[in-house]
C-alpha positions as CSV (number, residue, x, y, z in Angstrom):
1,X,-171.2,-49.9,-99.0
2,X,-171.5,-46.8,-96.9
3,X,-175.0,-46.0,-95.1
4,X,-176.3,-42.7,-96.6
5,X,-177.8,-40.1,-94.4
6,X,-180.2,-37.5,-95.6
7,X,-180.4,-34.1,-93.7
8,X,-183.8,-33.3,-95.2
9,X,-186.8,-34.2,-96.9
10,X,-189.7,-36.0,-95.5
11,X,-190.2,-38.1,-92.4
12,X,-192.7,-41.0,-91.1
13,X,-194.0,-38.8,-88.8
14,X,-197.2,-37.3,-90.1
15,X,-197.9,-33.8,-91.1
16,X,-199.4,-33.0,-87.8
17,X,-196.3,-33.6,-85.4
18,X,-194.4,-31.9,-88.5
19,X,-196.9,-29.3,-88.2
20,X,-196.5,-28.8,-84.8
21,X,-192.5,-29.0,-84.6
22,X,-191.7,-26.5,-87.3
23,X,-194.7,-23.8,-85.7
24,X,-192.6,-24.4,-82.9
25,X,-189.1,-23.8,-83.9
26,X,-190.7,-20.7,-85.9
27,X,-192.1,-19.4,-83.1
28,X,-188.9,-19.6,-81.4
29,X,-187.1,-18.1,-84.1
30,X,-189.8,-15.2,-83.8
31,X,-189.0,-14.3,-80.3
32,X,-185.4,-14.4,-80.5
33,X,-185.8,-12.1,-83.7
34,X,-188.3,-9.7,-81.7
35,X,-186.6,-10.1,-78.0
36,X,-183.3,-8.8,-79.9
37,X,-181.1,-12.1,-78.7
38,X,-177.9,-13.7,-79.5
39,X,-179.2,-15.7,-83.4
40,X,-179.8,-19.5,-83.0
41,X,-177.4,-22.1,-82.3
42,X,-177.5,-25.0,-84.7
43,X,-175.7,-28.8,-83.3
44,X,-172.6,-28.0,-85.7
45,X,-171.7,-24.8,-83.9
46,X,-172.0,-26.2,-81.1
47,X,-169.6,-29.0,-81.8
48,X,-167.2,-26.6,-83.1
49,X,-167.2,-24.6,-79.5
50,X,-167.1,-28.0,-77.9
51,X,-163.6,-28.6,-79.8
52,X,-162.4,-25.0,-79.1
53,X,-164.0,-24.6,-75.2
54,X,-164.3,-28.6,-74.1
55,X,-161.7,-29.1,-71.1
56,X,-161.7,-33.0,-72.0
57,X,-160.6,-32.2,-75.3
58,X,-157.6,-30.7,-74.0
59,X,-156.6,-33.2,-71.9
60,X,-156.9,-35.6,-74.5
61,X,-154.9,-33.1,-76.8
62,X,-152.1,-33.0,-74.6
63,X,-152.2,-36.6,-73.9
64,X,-151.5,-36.8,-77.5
65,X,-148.8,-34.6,-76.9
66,X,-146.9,-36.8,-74.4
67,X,-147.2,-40.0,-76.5
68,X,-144.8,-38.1,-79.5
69,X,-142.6,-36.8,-77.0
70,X,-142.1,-40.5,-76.1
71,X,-140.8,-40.8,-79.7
72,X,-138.4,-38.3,-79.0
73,X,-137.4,-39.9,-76.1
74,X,-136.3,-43.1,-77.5
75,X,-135.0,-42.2,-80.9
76,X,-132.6,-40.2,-78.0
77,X,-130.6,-43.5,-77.6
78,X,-129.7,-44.1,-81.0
79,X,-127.5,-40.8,-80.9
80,X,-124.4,-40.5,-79.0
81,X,-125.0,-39.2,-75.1
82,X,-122.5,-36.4,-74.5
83,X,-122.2,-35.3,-71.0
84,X,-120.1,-32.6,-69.3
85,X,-118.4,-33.2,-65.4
86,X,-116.8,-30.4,-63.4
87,X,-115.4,-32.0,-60.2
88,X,-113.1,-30.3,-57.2
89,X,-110.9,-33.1,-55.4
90,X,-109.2,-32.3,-51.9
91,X,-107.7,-35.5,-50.4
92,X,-105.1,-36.3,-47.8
93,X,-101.3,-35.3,-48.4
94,X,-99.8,-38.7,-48.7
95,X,-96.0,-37.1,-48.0
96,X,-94.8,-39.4,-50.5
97,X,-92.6,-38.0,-53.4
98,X,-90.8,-40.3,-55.8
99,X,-87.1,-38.5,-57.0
100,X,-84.5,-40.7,-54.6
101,X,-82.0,-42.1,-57.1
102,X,-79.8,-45.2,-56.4
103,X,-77.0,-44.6,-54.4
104,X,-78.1,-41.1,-53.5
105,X,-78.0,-39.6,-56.8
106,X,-80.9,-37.5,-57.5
107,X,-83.9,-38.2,-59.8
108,X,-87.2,-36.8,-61.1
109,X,-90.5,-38.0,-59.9
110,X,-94.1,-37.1,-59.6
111,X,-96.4,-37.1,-57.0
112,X,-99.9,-36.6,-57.3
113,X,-101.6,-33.2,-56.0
114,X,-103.7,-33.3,-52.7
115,X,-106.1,-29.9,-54.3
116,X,-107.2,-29.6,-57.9
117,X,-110.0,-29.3,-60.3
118,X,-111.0,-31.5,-63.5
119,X,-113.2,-30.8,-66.5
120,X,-114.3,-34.0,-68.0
121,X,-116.0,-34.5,-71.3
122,X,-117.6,-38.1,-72.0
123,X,-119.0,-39.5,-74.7
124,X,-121.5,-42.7,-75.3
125,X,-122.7,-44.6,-78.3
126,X,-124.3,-47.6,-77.7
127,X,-123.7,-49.9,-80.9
128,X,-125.6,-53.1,-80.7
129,X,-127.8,-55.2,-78.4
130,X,-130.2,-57.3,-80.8
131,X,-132.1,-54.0,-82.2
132,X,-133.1,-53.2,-78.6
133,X,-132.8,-49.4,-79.1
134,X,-134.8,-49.7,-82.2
135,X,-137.4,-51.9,-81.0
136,X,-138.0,-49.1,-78.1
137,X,-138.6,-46.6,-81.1
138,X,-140.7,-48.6,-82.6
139,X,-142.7,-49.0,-79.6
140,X,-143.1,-45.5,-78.7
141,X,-144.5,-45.2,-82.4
142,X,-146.9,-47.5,-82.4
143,X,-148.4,-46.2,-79.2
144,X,-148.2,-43.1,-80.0
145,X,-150.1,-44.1,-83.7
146,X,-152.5,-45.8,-81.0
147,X,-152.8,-42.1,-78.5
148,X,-154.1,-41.0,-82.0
149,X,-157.0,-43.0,-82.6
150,X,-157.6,-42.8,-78.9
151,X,-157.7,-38.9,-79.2
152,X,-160.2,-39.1,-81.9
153,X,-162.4,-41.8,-80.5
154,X,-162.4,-39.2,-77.6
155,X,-163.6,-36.5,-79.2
156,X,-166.2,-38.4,-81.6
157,X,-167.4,-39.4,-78.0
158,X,-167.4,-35.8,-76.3
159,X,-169.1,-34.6,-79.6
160,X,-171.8,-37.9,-79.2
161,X,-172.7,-36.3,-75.8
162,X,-173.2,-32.7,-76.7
163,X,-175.8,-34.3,-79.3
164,X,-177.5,-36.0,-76.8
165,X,-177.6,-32.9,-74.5
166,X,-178.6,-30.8,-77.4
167,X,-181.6,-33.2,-77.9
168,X,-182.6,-32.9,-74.6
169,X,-182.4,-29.3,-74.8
170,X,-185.1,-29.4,-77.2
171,X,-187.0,-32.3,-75.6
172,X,-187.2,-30.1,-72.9
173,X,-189.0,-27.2,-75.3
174,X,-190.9,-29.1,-76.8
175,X,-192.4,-30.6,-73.8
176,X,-192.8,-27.3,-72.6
177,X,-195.2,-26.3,-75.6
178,X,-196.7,-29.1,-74.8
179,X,-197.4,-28.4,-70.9
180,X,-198.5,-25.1,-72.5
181,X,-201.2,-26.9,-74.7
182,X,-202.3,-28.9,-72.3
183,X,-202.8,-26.3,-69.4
184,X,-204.8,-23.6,-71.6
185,X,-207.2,-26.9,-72.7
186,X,-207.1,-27.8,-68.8
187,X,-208.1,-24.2,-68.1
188,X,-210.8,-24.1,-70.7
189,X,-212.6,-27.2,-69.3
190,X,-212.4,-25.8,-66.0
191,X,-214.3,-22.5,-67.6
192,X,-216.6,-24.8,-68.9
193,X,-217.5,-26.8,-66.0
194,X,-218.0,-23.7,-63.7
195,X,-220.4,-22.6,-66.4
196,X,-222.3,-25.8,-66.3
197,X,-222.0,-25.4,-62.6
198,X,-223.8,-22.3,-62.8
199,X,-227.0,-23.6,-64.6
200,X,-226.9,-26.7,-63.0
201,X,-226.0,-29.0,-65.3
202,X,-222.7,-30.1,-63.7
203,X,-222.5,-30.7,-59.9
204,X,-219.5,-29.0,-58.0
205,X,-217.6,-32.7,-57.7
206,X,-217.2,-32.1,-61.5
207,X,-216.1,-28.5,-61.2
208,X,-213.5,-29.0,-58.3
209,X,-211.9,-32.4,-61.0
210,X,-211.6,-29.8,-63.2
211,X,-209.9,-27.6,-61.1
212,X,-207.6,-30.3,-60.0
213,X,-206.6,-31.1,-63.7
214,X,-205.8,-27.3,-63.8
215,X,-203.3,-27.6,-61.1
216,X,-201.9,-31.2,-62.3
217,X,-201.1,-29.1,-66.0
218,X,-199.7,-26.3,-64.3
219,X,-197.1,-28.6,-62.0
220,X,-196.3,-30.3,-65.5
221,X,-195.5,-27.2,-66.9
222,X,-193.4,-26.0,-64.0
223,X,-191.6,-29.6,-64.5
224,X,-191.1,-29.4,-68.2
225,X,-188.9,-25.7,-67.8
226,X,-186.9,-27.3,-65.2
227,X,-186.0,-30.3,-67.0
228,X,-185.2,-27.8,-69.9
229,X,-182.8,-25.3,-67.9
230,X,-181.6,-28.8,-66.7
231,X,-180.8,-29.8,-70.5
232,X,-178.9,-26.2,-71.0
233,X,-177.1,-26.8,-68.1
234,X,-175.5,-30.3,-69.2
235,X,-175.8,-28.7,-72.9
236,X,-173.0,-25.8,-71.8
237,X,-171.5,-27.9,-69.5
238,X,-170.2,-30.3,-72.7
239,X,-169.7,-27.4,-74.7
240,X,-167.2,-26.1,-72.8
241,X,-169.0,-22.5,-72.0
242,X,-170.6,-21.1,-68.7
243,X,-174.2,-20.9,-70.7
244,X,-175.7,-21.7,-74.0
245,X,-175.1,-18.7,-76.0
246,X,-179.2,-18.1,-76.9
247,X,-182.2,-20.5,-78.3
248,X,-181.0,-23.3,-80.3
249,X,-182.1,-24.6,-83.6
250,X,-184.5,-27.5,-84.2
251,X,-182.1,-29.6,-87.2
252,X,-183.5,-30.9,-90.0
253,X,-184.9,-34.0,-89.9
254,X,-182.8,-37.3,-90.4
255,X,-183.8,-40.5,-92.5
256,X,-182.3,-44.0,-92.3
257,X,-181.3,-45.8,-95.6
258,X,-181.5,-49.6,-94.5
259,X,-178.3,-51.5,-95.3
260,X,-177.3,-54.8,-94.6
261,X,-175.9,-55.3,-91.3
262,X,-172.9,-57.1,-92.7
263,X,-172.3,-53.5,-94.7
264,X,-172.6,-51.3,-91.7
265,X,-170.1,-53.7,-89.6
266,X,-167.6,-53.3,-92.7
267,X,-167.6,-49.5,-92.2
268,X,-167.4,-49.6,-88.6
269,X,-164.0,-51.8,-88.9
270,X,-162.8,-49.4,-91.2
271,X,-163.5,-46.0,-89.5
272,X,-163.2,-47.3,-85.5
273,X,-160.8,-45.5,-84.2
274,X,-160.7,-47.4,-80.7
275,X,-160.2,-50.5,-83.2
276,X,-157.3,-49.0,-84.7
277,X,-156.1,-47.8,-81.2
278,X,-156.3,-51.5,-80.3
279,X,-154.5,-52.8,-83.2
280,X,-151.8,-50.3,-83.2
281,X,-151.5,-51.5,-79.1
282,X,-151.2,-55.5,-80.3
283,X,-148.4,-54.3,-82.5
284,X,-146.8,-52.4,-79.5
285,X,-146.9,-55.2,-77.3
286,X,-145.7,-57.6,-79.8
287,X,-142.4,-55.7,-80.6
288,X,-141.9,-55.5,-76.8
289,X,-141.6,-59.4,-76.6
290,X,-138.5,-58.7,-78.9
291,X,-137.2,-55.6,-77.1
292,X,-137.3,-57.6,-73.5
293,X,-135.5,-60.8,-75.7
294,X,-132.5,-58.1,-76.3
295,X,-131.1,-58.2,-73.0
296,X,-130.2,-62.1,-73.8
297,X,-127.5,-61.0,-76.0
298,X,-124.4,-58.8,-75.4
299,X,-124.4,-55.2,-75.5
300,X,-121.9,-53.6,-77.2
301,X,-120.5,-49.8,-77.0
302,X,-118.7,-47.2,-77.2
303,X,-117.5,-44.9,-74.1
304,X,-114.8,-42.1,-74.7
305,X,-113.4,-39.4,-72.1
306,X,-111.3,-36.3,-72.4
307,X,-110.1,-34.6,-68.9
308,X,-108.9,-31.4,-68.3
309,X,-107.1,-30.3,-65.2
310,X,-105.6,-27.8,-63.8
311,X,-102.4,-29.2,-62.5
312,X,-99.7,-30.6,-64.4
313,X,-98.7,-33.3,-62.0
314,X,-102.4,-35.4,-62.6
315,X,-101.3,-36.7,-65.8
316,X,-97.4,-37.3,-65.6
317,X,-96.5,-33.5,-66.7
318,X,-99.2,-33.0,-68.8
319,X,-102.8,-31.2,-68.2
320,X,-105.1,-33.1,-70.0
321,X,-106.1,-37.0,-70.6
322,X,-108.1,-39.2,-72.9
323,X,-109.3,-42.4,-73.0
324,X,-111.8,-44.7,-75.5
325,X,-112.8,-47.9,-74.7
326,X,-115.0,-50.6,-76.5
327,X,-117.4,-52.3,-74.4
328,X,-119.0,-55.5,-74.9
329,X,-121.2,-56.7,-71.5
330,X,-123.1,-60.0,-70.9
331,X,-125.3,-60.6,-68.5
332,X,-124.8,-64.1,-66.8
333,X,-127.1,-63.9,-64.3
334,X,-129.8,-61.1,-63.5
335,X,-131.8,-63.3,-60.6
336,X,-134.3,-64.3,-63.6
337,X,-135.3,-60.7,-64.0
338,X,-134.6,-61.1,-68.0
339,X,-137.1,-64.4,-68.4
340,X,-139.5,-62.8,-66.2
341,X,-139.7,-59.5,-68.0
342,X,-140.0,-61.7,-71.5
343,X,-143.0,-63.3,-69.5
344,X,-144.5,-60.3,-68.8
345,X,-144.9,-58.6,-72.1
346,X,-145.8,-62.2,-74.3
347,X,-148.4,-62.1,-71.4
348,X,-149.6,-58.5,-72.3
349,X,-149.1,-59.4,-75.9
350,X,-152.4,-62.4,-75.4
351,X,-154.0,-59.5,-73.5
352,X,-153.6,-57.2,-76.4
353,X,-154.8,-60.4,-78.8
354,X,-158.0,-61.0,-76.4
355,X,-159.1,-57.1,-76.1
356,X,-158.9,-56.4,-80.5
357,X,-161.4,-59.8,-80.9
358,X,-163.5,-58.9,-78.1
359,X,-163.6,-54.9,-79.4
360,X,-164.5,-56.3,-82.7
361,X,-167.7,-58.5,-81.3
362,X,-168.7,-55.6,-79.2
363,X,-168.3,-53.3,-82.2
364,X,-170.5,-55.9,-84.3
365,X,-173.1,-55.9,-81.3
366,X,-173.6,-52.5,-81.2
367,X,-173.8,-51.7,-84.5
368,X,-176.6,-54.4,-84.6
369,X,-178.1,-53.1,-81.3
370,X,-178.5,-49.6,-82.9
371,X,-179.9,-50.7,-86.1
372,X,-182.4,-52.4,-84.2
373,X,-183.2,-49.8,-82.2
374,X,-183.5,-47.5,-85.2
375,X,-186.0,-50.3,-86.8
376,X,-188.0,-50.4,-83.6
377,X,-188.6,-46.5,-83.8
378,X,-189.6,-46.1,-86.5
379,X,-192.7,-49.1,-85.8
380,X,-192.8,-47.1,-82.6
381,X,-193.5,-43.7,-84.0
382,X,-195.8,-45.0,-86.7
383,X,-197.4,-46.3,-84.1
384,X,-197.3,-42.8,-81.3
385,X,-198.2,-41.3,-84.8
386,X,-201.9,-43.0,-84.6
387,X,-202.3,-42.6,-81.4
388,X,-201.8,-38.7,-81.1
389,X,-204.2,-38.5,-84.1
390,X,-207.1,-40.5,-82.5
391,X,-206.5,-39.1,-78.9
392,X,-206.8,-35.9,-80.4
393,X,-210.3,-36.7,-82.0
394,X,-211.6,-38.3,-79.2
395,X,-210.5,-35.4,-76.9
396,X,-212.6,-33.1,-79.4
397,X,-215.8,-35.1,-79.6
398,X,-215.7,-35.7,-75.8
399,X,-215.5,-31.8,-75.3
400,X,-218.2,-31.6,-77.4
401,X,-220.3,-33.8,-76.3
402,X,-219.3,-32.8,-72.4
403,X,-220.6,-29.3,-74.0
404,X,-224.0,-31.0,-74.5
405,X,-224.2,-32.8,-71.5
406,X,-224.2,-35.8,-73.1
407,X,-220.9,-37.1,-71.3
408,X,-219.5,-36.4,-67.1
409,X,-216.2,-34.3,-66.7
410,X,-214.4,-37.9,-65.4
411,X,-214.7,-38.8,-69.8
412,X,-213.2,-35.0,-70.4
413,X,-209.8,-35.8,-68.2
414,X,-209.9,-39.1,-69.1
415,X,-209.6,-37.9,-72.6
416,X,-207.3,-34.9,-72.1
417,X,-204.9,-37.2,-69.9
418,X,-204.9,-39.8,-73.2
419,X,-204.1,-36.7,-75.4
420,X,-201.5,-35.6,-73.5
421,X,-199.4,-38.5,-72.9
422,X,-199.4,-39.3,-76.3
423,X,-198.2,-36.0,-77.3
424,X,-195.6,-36.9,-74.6
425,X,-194.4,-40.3,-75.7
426,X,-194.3,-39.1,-79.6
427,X,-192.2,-36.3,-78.9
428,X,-189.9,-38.7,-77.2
429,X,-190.0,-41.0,-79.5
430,X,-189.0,-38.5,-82.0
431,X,-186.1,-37.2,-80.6
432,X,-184.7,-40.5,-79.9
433,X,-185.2,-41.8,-83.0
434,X,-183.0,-38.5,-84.1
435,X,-180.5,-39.3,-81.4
436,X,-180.4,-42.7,-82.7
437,X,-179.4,-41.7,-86.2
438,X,-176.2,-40.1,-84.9
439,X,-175.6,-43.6,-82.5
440,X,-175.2,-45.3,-85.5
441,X,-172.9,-42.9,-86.9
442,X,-171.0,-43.4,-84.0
443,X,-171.1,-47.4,-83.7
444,X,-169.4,-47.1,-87.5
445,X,-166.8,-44.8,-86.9
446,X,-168.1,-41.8,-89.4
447,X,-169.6,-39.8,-87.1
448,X,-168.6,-36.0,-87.6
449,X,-165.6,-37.0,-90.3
450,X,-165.1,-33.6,-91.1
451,X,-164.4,-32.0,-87.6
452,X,-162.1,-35.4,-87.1
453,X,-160.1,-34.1,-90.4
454,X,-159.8,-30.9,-89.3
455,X,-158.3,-31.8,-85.9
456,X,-155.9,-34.1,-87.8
457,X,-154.6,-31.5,-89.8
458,X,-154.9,-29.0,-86.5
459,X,-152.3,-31.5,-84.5
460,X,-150.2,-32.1,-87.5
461,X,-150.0,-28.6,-88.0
C-alpha cells in the first residue's frame, strides 16, 4: 500500500500560524505584483531549472553516457576485427640469386627484393573461449542497468536539496516577518516607557531595558535577512542559476497519512533506485566470476591475411598472398595470474552480497527514522501551537497591565522574549515538518516520479 500525500486542505497547526503564513505569502505576492517583478517561483519550477541548469545533473548525464558506450565496447568483440597495414621494407642486399643449374646449364630462380612496399589486410574472429566475450557484454549491461538507477538516485537527491534550500529560503522570510513583529512591539514598549518616564511612573533603568530590547530586535532583524540572502544563495546555487529568478511561493501545505511501517519499507524496496543500482552491481560481479573462469579453457579463432605488394619477386612471381589459419591457444601457465583474478572478482562478488543487505537495513532505518521524526513533529507543533497562543496572551495582559503600572518593564521583556521565541521555534517546526514530508518521499523511492519519467524518456530519447 502506497502512502498518500495531500497537497492541500487543513493542517494541525492552528488558524493563527495559518493566519499568519498565508497574510504573509499574500503580502508577498502583493509586492511583487505592485514592484512590477519577475511572477513567483513555486518548488516544481524550480526543480525543473534544477534538471535543465544543475551542473551535477550533467555530470551524472554523461556518466550515464559512458556506461552504454561500454556496451558498445564489448559487443565490439563478438564481430570480426578488420584491420588495414601499409608497411615500407628496405633491408640488406643479400647478393644471393638462385638460377646456377647443374653442370652449368642455366636455370630460373628468385631472389627476394631488398626495397618494396606491402598492403596487408587482416581479419579476426574470435570463435569460442567458454562465453567469455559474452559474459563481458553482459557485464557492461548490467552496469550500465546499475549507472541508471545511480543517475536517478542522483537526481532524486539533487532535487531533495533544492527542497531543503527552498525551505530555507522561506524560513528565512518568515523569520524576517517575524523580526519585523517583534521590533515594532520592541519599539512600542520603548514609547511607552519613556512616556512613563516622563510622569514618573517608570525610572530611567526601565527606559534604557527598553531601549536595549530595541536594539536586540533590530540585530535579530539584521540576522534574519542575512540568513535569508544566505538561503537564496544555496537556493540558486542547486538550481543551477546565478540568482533566484524573483520571490518564491509559499506551497501548499502537506499532510501525512500514517501507514504501517512494514508498508512504507515495501514501497521503498520497490522504488529505490540505489537498491536497484546495487542489485544490478551483485549481478555484474557475479557474471564476472564466470568471465575470469574463461581463461581456464582454450581459445579458439579465426585469423586471415591478404597481402599486396608491389614487386613480383615477394611471392614466387606473383603480387599478392593470403593466408587463414585456425587457432586454438591454451594457457599452461600464466604465473597464477588466472586463479588470482577468479579470486578477485568471487571476492568482489561477497562485497556486492554484503553492500545490497546492508542498503536494505539502512533503507529500513531510514524509512523508520523519518516516520518518526514526522510523528514527533507533529506532537512538537501541537505543542509550539499552545505555546505561541498563551505567549501571545500573556505578552498582551503584561502590556496592559505594564500600561497601568501594575507590573515593571523586566515582566514586559520577559514576556515579549517568551513571545518571540515561540514564534521562532513554531515557524521552524513548521517548515521541518514540511521538509520532512518530502524525506519520506525520498527514503521510499517516490519522490518527484514524474520528473524521474520524464528524464527516462529524455535519455532514451
Amino acid at each position: 500500500m502506497e502512502p498518500r500525500f495531500g497537497t492541500a486542505g487543513p493542517y494541525i497547526l492552528a488558524a493563527a500560524i495559518a493566519c499568519i503564513m498565508a497574510c504573509g505569502t499574500a503580502k508577498a505576492e502583493n509586492l511583487s505584483a505592485a514592484s512590477g517583478q519577475a511572477p513567483l517561483l513555486t518548488l516544481e519550477q524550480a526543480f525543473e531549472t534544477a534538471l535543465r541548469e544543475n551542473e551535477q545533473v550533467w555530470i551524472s548525464r554523461q556518466d550515464l553516457r559512458n556506461a552504454q558506450t561500454d556496451i558498445t565496447v564489448a559487443r565490439s568483440n563478438l564481430y570480426p576485427q578488420i584491420s588495414l597495414r601499409g608497411a615500407h621494407t628496405r633491408k640488406k642486399e643479400s647478393g644471393f640469386s638462385a638460377g646456377a643449374g647443374t653442370g652449368g646449364t642455366g636455370g630460373t630462380g628468385f631472389s627476394t627484393p631488398d626495397n618494396y612496399n606491402t598492403l596487408t589486410f587482416q581479419l579476426d574472429q574470435h570463435i569460442y573461449q567458454w562465453g567469455k566475450v559474452w559474459s563481458a557484454k553482459r557485464i557492461a549491461e548490467y552496469y550500465y542497468d546499475s549507472s541508471q538507477y545511480r543517475h536517478l538516485r542522483q537526481v532524486q537527491e539533487i532535487l531533495y536539496q533544492v527542497s531543503v534550500q527552498y525551505y530555507e529560503v522561506l524560513l528565512g522570510r518568515r523569520s524576517i516577518e517575524i523580526a519585523e513583529n517583534a521590533l515594532k512591539r520592541a519599539i512600542q514598549q520603548f514609547d511607552r516607557a519613556s512616556a512613563q518616564f516622563e510622569v514618573g511612573i517608570l525610572t530611567q533603568t526601565d527606559v534604557l531595558r527598553a531601549e536595549v530590547q530595541v536594539a536586540q530586535s533590530r540585530e535579530q532583524l539584521e540576522r534574519a535577512k542575512n540568513q535569508y540572502n544566505i538561503a537564496l544563495e544555496r537556493l540558486a546555487l542547486e538550481m543551477g542559476v546565478e540568482s533566484v529568478p524573483g520571490p518564491i511561493e509559499e506551497p501548499d501545505e502537506r499532510s501525512f497519512t500514517p501507514l504501517p511501517i512494514s508498508g512504507l519499507f515495501e514501497v521503498a524496496m520497490e522504488n529505490r533506485r540505489d537498491f536497484n543500482q546495487a542489485a544490478q552491481q551483485l549481478k555484474a560481479a557475479d557474471e564476472r566470476v564466470d568471465f575470469e573462469k574463461a581463461d581456464y579453457f582454450p581459445n579458439l579463432s579465426l585469423t586471415g591475411q591478404y597481402i599486396l605488394a608491389d614487386e613480383d619477386e615477394l611471392f614466387y612471381g606473383e603480387s599478392n598472398d593470403w593466408q587463414a589459419s585456425l587457432v586454438l591457444s591454451y594457457p599452461l601457465f600464466t604465473g597464477w595470474k588466472t586463479s588470482a583474478e577468479v579470486d578477485r572478482a568471487r571476492s568482489e562478488k561477497s562485497q556486492a552480497e554484503y553492500t545490497l543487505g546492508r542498503l536494505r537495513k539502512q533503507i529500513r532505518n531510514q524509512v523508520r527514522s523519518v516516520y518518526l521524526d514526522i510523528q514527533t513533529q507533529q506532537k512538537v507543533i501541537d505543542q509550539l501551537e499552545q505555546q505561541v497562543l498563551s505567549a501571545r496572551q500573556n505578552y498582551e495582559q503584561v502590556s496592559a497591565q505594564f500600561e497601568e503600572g501594575l507590573l515593571t518593564a523586566v515582566d514586559q521583556v520577559d514576556a515579549f522574549t517568551a513571545l518571540n521565541e515561540a514564534e521562532n521555534r513554531l515557524a521552524q517546526a513548521y517548515y521541518t515538518y514540511q521538509l520532512d514530508l518530502i524525506r519520506l518521499d525520498l527514503a521510499t523511492g517516490i519522490f518527484q516520479s514524474d520528473l524521474l519519467e520524464m528524464e527516462i524518456l529524455n535519455e532514451n530519447g
